[in-house]
N, C-alpha and C positions, 0 to 999 in steps of 0.2 A: 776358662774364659777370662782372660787378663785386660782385654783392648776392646772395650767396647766404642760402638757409636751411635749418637743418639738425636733423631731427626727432629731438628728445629722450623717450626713455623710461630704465624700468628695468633693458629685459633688455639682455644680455651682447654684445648686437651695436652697443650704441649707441657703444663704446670703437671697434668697426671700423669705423664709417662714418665715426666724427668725427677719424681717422686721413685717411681717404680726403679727406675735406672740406678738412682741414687746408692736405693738399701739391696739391689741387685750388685752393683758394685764393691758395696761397705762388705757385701759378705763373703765378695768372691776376691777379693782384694784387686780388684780392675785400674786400668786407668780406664779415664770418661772424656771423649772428642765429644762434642757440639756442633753436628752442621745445620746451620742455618739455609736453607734451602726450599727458597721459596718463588713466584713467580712472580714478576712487576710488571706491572700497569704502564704500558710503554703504549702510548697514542701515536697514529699518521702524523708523520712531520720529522722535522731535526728535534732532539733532545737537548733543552737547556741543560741539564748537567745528568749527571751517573755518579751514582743511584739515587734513583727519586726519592725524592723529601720520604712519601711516606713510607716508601721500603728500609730507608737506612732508620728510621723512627721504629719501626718494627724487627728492624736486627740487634739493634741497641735493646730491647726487651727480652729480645732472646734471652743475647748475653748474658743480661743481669740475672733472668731464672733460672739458667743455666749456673753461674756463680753462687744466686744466694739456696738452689737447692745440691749441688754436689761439692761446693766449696774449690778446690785442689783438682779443676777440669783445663780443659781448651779449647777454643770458641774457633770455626772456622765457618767461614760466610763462602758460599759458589758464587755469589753474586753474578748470574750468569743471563739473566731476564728474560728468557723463554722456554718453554718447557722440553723442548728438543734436549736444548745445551744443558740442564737440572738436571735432564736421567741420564745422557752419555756421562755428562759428571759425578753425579752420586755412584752410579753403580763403577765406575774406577776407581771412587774412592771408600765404597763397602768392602774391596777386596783386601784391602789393607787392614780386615778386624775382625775379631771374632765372631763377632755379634753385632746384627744394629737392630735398633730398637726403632720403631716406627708408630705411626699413628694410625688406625683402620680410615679409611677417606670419609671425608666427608658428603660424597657426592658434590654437587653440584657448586657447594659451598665452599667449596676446600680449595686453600689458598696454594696449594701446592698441586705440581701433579695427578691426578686421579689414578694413573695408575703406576705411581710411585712402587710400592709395594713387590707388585707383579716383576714389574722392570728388575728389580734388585733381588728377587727371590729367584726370576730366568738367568740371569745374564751375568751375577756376580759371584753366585759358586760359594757363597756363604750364608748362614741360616739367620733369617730375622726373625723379633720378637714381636708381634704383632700388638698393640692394646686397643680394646674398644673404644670409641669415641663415648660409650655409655656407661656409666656406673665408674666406682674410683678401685682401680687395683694398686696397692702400697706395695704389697710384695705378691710373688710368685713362685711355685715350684713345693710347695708346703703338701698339693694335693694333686700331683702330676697324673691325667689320664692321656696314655699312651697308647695312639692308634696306631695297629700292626695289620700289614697289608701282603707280606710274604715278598715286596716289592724295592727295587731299587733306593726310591725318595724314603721309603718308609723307615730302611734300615740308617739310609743317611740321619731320616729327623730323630729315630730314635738312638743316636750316639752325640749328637749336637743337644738334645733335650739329656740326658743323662748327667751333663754339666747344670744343668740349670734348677736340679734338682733340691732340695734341703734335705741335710742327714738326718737320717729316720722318716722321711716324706709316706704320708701314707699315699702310695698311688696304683694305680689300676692298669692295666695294656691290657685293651680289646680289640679283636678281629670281626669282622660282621660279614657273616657268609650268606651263601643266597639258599633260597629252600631247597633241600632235596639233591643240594650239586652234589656232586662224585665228589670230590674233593675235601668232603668235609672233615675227614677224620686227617687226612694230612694241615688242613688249617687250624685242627687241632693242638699236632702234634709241633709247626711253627712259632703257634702260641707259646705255647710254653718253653719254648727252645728259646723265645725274645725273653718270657720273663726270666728264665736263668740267666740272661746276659744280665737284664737290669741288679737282679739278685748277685752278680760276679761283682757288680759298680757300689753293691751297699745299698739299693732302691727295690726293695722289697714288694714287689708290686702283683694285686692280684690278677690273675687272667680269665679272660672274660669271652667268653664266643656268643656273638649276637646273633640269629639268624633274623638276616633282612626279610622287614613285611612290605606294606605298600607304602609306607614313605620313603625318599630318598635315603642316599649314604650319610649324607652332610648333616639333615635332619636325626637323622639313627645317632650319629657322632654328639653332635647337640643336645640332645635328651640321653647319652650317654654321658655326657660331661655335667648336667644337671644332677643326675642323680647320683654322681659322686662328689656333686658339691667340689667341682673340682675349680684350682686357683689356674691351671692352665693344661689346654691344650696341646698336645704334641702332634703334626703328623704329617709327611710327604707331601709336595705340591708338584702341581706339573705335572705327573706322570702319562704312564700310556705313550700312545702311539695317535698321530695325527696331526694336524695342519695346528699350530700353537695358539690361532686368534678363534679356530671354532672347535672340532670335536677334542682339544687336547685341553686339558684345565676347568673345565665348565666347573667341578665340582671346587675346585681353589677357589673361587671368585665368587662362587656362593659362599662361601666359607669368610670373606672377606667382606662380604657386604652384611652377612650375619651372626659375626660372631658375637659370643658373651662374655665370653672370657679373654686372658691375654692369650693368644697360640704362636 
C-alpha cells in the first residue's frame, strides 16, 4: 500500500485519524492525499460568494493538520457543497488509491456525509480503513484479528488487511459458525486453509472457530476482537444476496455504528 487517502473534515477526530495515517504511512513508505470533503451550509436564495466564509475557514484547517501531522502530503478540497456531488466525487476519487482512511460518522453531528463510508466501501472497489470516532488509535496492525467467512468479501478483506499488518504481528483469524450446522468441520478445515495464507505473508495468526450463541455475528466479532486486545479489525462488507439498502449489509452498518477499533 504505497497511495494512500485520507478523509478530511471539521470534526475533532480528523487530528486522530491523520495521526494514525501518518505512522501508517512512515512505515509503509506511502504517499499521503488529503481530501477535504465536507458539506456547506448553502441557504434558499443567490449565493454571495463560493465557498462560504465558514467552509473555506474549515478547509484552511484541514490543510494545516494535514501538513503539520504528515509533513510531505497533498491537500485536495471537492469543494462540491451538497452531499450528492461529495459521494459521486469521493468514491471517483477512492478509486485512484490503495487505501482511504475514513472517520466512523458521527451521526447526526457529522459534518460530512453519513454514509460516506458505506458509499466508498460499495461503489469504489477499494478497501477502507475505518477509525472510531472513540478513543485515540496511533497506530494499527500490531494485533490484526482476522474475520474469515469462507466468502467472497472475506477473502477480498483478508489480502487488503495482510498489507496493513506489522512484521511479527501477533494476530488471530476467526470463523464463527452456527450450532450443530453440517458444515462445521469444512469451516474448519477453511480456517486453517486462511491462516496458511496469512502464515505464506509472514502473519502468523492463530485460528479460531467460535460457535455462534444467542448474540449477533457483529457482537461475537466485537467481543472477539476485545479479548484479543486487538489494534484492528479485518473483515468483508456487503456481502450476501439481496436488495443493498435492506436485507444485504445490515450486519456492515452495525459494524459502523459500533465499532471499537480501527477496522
Amino acid at each position: 500500500m504505497r497511495n494512500l487517502l485520507v478523509h478530511l473534515d471539521s470534526s475533532p477526530q480528523t487530528v486522530n485519524r491523520l495521526e494514525l495515517a501518518a505512522n501508517l504511512a512512515k512505515r509503509l513508505d506511502a504517499r499521503v492525499v488529503g481530501v477535504f470533503a465536507q458539506t456547506a451550509k448553502v441557504h434558499a436564495g443567490v449565493v454571495a460568494a463560493w465557498p462560504p466564509e465558514d467552509y473555506a475557514r474549515d478547509s484552511k484547517a484541514a490543510a494545516d493538520a494535514l501538513k503539520a501531522a504528515v509533513g510531505n502530503s497533498e491537500f485536495m478540497d471537492l469543494n462540491r457543497g451538497t452531499e450528492a456531488e461529495i459521494l459521486t466525487q469521493a468514491v471517483d476519487l477512492a478509486r485512484h488509491f490503495d487505501l482511504v482512511v475514513c472517520g466512523q460518522p458521527l451521526a447526526e453531528s457529522s459534518p460530512s456525509p453519513a454514509d460516506l463510508i458505506e458509499r466508498i466501501v460499495v461503489d469504489s472497489g477499494r478497501p477502507v480503513l475505518a477509525v472510531p470516532y472513540a478513543g485515540k488509535f496511533a497506530e494499527t496492525g500490531k494485533r490484526p484479528l482476522f474475520a474469515w467467512s469462507n466468502s467472497r468479501e472475506a477473502a477480498r478483506a483478508l489480502a487488503d488487511g495482510i498489507r496493513l499488518a506489522h512484521p511479527g504481528a501477533e494476530a488471530a483469524v476467526v470463523t464463527i459458525s452456527k450450532p450443530n450446522a453440517a458444515d462445521l468441520d469444512y469451516n474448519k478445515t477453511s480456517l486453517d486453509l486462511a491462516a496458511a495464507h496469512l502464515a505464506a505473508h509472514g502473519v502468523k495468526a492463530k485460528p479460531d472457530q467460535t460457535i455462534a450463541s444467542d448474540i449477533g455475528l457483529m457482537d461475537a466479532l466485537l467481543n472477539q476482537a476485545a479479548d484479543h486486545a486487538a489494534d484492528l479489525l479485518v473483515l468483508g462488507a456487503f456481502g450476501g444476496q439481496g436488495y443493498p439498502r435492506f436485507s444485504r449489509g445490515s450486519g456492515s452498518r452495525f459494524m459502523l455504528k459500533h465499532m471499537t477499533v480501527p477496522v
